[in-house]
C-alpha positions in Angstrom: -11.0 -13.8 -18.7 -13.2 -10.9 -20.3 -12.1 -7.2 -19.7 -15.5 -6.1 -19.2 -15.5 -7.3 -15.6 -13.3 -7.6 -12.5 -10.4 -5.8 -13.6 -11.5 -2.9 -15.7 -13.6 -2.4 -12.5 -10.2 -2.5 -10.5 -8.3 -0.3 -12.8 -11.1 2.4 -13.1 -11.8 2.3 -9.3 -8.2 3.0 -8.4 -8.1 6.0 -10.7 -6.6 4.5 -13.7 -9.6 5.9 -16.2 -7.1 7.2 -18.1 -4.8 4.4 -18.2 -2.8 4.2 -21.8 -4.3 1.1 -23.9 -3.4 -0.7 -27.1 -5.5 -2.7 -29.5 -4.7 -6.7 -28.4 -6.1 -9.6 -31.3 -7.4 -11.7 -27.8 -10.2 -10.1 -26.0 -9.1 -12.1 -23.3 -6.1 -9.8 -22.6 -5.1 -6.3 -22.4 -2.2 -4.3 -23.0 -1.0 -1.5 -20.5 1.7 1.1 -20.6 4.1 1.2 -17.8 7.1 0.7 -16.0 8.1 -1.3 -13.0 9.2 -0.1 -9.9 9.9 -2.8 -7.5 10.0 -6.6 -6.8 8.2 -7.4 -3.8 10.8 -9.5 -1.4 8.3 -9.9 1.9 5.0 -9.9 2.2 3.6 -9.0 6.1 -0.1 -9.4 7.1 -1.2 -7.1 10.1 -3.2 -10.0 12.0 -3.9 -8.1 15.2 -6.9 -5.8 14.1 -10.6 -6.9 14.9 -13.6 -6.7 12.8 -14.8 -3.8 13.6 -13.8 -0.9 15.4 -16.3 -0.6 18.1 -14.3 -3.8 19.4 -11.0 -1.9 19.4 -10.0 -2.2 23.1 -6.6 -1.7 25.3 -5.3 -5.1 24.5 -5.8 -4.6 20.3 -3.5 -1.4 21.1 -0.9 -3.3 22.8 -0.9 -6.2 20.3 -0.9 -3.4 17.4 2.0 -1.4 18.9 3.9 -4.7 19.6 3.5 -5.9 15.9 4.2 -2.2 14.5 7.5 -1.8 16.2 8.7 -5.8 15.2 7.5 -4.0 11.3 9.4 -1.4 12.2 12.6 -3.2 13.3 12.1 -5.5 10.0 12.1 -2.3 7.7 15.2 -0.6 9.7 18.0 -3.5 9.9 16.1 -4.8 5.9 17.3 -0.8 4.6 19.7 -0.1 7.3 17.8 3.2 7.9 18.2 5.6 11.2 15.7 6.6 13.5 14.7 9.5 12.0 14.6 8.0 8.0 12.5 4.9 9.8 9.9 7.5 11.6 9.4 9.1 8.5 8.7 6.0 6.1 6.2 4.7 8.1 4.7 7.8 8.7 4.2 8.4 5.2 3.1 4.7 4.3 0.9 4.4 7.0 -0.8 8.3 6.1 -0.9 7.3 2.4 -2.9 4.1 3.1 -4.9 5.2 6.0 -4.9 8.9 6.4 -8.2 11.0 6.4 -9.0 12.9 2.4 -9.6 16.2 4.0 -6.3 16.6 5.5 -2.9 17.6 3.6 -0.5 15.0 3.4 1.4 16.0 5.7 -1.1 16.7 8.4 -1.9 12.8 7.8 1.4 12.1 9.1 1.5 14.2 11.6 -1.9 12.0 12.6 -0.2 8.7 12.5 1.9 9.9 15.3 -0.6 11.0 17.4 -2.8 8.1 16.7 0.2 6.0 17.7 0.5 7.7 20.9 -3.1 7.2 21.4 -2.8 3.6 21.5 -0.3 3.8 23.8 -2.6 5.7 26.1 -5.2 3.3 25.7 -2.8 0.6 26.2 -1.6 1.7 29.4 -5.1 3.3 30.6 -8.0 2.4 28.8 -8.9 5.8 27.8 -9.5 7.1 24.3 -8.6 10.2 22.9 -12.5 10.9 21.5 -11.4 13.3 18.8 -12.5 13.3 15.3 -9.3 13.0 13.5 -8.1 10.0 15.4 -11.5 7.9 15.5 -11.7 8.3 11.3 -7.7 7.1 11.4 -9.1 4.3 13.5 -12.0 3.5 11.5 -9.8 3.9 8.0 -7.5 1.3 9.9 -9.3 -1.0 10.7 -11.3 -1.4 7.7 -8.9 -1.2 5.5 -5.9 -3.2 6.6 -7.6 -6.6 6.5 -8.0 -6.2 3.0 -4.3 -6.4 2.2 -0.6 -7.2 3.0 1.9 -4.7 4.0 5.3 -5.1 1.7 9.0 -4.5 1.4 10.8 -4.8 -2.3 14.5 -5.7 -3.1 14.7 -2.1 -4.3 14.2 -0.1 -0.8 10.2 0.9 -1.1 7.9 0.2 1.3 4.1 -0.4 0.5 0.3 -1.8 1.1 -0.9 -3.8 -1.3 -3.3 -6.2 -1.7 -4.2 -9.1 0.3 -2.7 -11.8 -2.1 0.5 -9.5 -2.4 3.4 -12.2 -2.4 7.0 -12.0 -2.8 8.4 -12.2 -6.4 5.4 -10.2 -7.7 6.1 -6.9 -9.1 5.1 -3.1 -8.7 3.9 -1.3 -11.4 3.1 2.3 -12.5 0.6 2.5 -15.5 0.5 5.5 -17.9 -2.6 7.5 -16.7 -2.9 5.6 -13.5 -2.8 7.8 -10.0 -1.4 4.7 -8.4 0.7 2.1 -8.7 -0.2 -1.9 -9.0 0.9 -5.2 -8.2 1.1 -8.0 -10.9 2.3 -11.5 -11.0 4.0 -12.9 -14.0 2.2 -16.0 -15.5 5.0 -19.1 -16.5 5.3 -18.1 -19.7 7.1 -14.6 -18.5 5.4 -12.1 -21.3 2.2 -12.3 -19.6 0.8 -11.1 -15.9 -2.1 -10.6 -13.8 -3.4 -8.4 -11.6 -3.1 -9.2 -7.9 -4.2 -4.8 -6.9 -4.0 -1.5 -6.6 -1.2 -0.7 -4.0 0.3 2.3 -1.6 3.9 3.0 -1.9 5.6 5.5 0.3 7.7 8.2 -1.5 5.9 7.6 -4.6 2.4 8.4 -4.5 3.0 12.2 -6.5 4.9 11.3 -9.2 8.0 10.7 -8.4 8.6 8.2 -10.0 8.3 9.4 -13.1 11.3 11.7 -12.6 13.5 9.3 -10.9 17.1 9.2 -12.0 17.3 5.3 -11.8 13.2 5.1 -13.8 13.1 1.7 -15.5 12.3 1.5 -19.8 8.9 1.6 -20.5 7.5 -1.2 -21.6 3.5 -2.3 -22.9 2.6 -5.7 -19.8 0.1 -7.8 -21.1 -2.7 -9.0 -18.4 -4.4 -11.7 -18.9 
């Protein structure tokens, strides 16, 4: 494929414009600067969201609650985590990948909650809470989450990636990326493609980078 299209679109979109590059002989592929993070071990699709918002009703809240808390069981006996540690995780995925720009971080996750217990209201009564905050969580929700798969990998981290996220693929962060990506290793194991951009809780500022256990750098070529 030429790097004039689809994925230099992808990469540039997701804030990797200044994503570090070296010279390959085939225009066909590019080389990127990274690291891997993670190997993706389950892949979970979130099949209980309609089209659109407006046909967001009592039942889609129940259905969503049920299939949140089986996700949340999943994640708790996969990492043997604790209550609190599971409330957290989520809360942090879930305002990473969904949350509203114009609130801090952790006002997002604050937002999850109360969007959570929103749905339960509706659930049980049919009302809506009509407030701002939590009809752009809904919206951002809904939109968003049919586009991709959520994700667990052998290493502990939790994610959103994209919709043809599978297990055995692999997390990446890219030198001069904001965010990390998912890539699939072709047969011939030196070469990958890009599946997307991805969410990953507890990572998503750099940390990375700093991490005591950070894999070698290494220079992936996608193809």
């Amino acid at each position: 494929m030429s790097f004039d299209g689809p994925l230099i679109y992808e990469l540039i979109s997701a804030g990797g414009n200044g994503i570090t590059l070296r010279d390959s002989s085939d225009y066909r592929q590019l080389c990127i600067r990274g690291f891997e993070i993670g190997r993706v071990q389950a892949a979970i699709e979130c099949n209980v969201v309609p089209e659109a918002p407006s046909k967001w009703d009592s039942n889609t809240s129940a259905l969503f609650l049920s299939w949140e808390s089986q996700f949340s069981k999943m994640i708790k006996e996969t990492f043997n985590l604790d209550e609190n540690d599971l409330v957290h995780r989520i809360s942090s995925l879930m305002a990473a990948a969904f949350g509203a720009l114009y609130l801090s971080y952790e006002n997002q996750m604050d937002l999850y909650q109360r969007w959570k217990q929103a749905l339960l209201r509706n659930a049980q009564t049919g009302e809506w809470d009509p407030t701002k905050e939590i009809s752009d969580f809904n919206v951002n929700f809904v939109y968003r989450v049919k586009r991709g798969y959520f994700f667990l990998t052998h290493e502990g981290l939790i994610g959103f990636g994209a919709k043809d996220t599978r297990p055995g693929d692999r997390v990446y962060i890219f030198y001069g990326g904001k965010i990390p990506y998912v890539l699939r290793y072709n047969d011939d194991n030196d070469t990958a493609q890009l599946i997307g951009s991805a969410v990953v809780e507890g990572i998503m500022f750099g940390e990375a980078l700093n991490a005591s256990d950070k894999r070698p750098d290494e220079w992936i070529t996608l193809t």
